[in-house]
C-alpha positions as protocol buffer text, in pm:
chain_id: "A"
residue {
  index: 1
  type: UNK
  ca { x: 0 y: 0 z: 0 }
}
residue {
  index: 2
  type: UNK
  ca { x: 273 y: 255 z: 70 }
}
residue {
  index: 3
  type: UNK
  ca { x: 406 y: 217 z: -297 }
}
residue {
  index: 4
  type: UNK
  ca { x: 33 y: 335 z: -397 }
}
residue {
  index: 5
  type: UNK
  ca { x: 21 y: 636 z: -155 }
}
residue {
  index: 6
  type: UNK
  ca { x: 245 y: 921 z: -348 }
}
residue {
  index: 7
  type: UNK
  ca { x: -42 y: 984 z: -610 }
}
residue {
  index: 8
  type: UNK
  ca { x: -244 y: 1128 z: -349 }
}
residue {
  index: 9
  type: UNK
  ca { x: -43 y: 1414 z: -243 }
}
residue {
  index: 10
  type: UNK
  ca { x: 73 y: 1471 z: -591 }
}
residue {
  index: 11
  type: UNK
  ca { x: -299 y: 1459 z: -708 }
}
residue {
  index: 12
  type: UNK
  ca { x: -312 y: 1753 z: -452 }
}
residue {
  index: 13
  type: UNK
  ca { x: -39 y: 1938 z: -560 }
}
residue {
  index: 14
  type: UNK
  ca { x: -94 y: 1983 z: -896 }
}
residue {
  index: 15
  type: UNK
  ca { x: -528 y: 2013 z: -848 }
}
residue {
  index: 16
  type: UNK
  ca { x: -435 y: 2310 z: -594 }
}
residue {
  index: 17
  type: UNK
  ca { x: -99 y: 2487 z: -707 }
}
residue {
  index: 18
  type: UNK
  ca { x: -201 y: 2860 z: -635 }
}
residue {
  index: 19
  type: UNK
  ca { x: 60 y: 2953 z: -868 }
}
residue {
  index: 20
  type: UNK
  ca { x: 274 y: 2789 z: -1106 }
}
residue {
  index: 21
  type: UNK
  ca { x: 641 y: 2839 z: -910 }
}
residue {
  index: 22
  type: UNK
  ca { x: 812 y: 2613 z: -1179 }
}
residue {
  index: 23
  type: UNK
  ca { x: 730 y: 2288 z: -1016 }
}
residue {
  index: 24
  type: UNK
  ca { x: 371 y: 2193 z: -1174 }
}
residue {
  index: 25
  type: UNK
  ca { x: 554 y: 2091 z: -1477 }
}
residue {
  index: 26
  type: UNK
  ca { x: 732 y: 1845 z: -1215 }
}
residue {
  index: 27
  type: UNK
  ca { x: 480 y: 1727 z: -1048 }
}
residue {
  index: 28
  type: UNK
  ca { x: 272 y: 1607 z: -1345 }
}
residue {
  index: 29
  type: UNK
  ca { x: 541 y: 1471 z: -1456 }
}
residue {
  index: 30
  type: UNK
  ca { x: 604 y: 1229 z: -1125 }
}
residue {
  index: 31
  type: UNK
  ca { x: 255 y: 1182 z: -1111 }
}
residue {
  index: 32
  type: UNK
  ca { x: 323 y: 1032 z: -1466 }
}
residue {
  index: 33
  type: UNK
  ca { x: 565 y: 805 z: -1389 }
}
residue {
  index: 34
  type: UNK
  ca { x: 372 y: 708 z: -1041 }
}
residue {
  index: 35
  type: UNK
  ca { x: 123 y: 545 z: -1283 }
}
residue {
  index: 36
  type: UNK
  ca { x: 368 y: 322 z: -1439 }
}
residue {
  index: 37
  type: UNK
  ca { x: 462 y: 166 z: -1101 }
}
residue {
  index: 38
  type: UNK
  ca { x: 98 y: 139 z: -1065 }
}
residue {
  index: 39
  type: UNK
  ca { x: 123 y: -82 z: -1407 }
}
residue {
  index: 40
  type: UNK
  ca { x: 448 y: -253 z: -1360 }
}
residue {
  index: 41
  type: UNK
  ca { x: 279 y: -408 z: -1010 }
}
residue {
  index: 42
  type: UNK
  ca { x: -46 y: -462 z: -1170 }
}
residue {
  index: 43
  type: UNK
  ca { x: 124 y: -683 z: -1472 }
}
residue {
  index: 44
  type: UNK
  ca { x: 358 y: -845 z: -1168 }
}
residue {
  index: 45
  type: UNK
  ca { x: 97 y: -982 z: -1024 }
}
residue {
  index: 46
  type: UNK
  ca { x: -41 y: -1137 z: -1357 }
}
residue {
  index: 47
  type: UNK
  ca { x: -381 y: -1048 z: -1250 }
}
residue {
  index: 48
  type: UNK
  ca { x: -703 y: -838 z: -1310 }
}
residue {
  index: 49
  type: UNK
  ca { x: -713 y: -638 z: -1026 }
}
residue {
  index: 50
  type: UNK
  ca { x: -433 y: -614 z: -762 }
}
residue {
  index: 51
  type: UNK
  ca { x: -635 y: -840 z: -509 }
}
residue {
  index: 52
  type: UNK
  ca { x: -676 y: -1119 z: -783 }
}
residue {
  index: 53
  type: UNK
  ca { x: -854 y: -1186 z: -1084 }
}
residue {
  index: 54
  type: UNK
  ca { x: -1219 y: -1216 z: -1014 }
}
residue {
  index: 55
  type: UNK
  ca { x: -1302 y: -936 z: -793 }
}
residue {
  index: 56
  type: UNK
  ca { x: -1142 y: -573 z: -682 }
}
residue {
  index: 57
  type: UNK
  ca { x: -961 y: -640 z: -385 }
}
residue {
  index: 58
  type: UNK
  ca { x: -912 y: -377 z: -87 }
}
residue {
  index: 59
  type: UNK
  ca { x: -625 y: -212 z: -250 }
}
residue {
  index: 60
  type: UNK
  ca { x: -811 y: -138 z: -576 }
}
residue {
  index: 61
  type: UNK
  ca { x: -1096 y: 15 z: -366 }
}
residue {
  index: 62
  type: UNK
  ca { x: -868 y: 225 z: -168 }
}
residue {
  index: 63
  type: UNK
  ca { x: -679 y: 364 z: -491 }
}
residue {
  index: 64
  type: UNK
  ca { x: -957 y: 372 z: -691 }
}
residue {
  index: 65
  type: UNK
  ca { x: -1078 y: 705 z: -552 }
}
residue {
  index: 66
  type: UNK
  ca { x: -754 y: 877 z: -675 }
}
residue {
  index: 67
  type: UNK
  ca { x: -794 y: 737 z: -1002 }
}
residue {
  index: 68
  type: UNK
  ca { x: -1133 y: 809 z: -1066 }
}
residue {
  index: 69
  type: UNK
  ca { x: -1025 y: 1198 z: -1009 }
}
residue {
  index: 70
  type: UNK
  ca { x: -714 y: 1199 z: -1247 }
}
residue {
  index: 71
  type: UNK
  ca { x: -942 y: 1298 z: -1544 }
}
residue {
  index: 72
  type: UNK
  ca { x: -959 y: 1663 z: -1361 }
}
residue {
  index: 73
  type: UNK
  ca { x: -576 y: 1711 z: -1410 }
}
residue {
  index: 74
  type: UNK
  ca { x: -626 y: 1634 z: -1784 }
}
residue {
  index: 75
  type: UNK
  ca { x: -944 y: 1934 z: -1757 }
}
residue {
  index: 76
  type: UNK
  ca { x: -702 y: 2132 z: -1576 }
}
residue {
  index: 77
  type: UNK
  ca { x: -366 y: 2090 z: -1789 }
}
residue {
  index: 78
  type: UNK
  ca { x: -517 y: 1935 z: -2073 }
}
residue {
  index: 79
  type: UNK
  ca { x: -163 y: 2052 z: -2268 }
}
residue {
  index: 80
  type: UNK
  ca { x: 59 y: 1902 z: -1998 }
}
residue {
  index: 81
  type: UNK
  ca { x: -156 y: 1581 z: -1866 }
}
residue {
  index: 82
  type: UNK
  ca { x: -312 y: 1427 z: -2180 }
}
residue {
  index: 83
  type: UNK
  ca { x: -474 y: 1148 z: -1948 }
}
residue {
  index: 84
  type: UNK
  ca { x: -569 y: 898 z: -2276 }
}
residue {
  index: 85
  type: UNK
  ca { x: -240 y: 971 z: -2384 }
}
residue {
  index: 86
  type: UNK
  ca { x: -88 y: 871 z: -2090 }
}
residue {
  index: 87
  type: UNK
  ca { x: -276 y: 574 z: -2024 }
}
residue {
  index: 88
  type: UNK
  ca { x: -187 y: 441 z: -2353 }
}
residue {
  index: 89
  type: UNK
  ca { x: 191 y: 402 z: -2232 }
}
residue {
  index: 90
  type: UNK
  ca { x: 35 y: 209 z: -1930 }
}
residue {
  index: 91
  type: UNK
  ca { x: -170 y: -36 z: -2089 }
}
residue {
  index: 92
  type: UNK
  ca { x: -238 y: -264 z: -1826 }
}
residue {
  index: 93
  type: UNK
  ca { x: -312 y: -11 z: -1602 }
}
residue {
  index: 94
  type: UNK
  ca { x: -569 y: 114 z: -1833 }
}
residue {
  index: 95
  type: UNK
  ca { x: -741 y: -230 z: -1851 }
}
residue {
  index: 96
  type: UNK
  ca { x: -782 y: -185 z: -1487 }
}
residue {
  index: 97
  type: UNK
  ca { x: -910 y: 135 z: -1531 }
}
residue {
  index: 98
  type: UNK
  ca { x: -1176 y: -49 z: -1714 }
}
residue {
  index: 99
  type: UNK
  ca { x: -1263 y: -359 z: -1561 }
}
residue {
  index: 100
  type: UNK
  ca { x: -1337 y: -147 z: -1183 }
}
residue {
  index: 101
  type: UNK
  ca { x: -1543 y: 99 z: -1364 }
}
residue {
  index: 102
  type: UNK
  ca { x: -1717 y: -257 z: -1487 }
}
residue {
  index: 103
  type: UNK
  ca { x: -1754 y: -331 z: -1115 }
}
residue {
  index: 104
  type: UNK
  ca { x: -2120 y: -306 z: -960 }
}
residue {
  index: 105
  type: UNK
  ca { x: -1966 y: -210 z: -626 }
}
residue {
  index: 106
  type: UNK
  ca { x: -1750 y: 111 z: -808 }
}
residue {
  index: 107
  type: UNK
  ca { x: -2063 y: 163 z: -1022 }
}
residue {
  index: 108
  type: UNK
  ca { x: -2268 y: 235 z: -716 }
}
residue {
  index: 109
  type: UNK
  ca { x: -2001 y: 507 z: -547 }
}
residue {
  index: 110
  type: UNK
  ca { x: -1827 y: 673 z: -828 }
}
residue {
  index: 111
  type: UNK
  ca { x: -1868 y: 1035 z: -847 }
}
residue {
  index: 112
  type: UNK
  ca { x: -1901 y: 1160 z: -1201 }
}
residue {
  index: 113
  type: UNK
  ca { x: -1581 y: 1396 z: -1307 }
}
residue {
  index: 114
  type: UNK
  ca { x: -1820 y: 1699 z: -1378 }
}
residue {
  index: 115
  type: UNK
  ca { x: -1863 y: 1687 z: -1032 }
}
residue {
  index: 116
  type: UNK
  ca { x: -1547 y: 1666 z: -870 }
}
residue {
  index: 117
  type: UNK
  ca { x: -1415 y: 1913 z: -1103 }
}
residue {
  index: 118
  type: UNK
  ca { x: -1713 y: 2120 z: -1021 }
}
residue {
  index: 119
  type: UNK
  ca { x: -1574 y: 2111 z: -619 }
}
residue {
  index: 120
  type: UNK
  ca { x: -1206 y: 2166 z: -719 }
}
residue {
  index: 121
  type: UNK
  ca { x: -1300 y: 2504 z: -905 }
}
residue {
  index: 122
  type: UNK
  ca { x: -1548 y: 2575 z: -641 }
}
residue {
  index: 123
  type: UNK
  ca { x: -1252 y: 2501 z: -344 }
}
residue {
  index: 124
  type: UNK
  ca { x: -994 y: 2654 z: -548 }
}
residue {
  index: 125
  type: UNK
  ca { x: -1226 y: 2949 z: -568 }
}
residue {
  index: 126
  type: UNK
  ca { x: -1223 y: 2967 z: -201 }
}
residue {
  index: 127
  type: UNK
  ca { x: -1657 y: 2830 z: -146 }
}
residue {
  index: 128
  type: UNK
  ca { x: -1630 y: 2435 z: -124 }
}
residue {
  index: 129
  type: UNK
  ca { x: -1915 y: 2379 z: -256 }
}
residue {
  index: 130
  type: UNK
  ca { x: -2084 y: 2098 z: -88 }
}
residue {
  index: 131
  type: UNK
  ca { x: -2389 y: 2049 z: -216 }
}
residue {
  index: 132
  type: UNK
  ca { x: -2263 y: 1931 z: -555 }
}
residue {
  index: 133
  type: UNK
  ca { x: -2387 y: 1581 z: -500 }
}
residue {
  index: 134
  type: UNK
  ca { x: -2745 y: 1683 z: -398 }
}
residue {
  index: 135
  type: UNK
  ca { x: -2778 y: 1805 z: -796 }
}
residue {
  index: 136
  type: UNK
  ca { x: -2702 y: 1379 z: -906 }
}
């Protein structure tokens, strides 16, 4: 798990960075290569998901809800974080991608992107809007 838990505070980073000081460029740039440890371990492990082949384990749930909000860095910095792009270096990443938006569980959870990026430019904007989910 402690391999998975950079994307997080990168994820942050770059999503809040009041300013560019010279370092976003950086970050998404780690974040980048974070995902390809991400797909090394997946194909590793030979399997579907990292907790096996026939159902998400913990460890998919828990870094699923980071994943789910990378498509706001490609809204964001659509010039520097081409998400499709990027996934196409990791394939077998993006198959699990895939197969736990497939899932039933993830299906019932999963917060559409509009919203989230609807919060970050609300937060970044200084209102957190909360109430984002009462509009689904």
């Amino acid at each position: 798990m402690e391999a998975f838990g950079k994307l997080s505070g990168l994820y942050f980073k770059a999503v809040y960075m009041k300013v560019d000081d010279g370092t976003l460029d950086t970050t998404l740039e780690i974040l980048r290569k974070e995902l390809g440890v991400y797909d090394k371990e997946l194909h590793r492990r030979g399997s579907k998901f990292y907790g096996g082949n026939s159902t998400p384990g913990m460890l998919d749930f828990m870094i699923w809800p980071w994943i789910e909000r990378l498509p706001n860095l490609q809204k964001l910095y659509s010039d520097k974080f081409p998400l499709d792009d990027i996934l196409k270096e990791y394939p077998t990443f993006a198959a699990w991608i895939n197969s736990m938006k497939a899932d039933v569980t993830v299906q019932k959870v999963m917060i559409p992107t509009d919203i989230h990026f609807k919060y970050i430019v609300s937060s970044r904007n200084g209102t957190n809007d909360y109430t984002l989910m009462e509009e689904e």
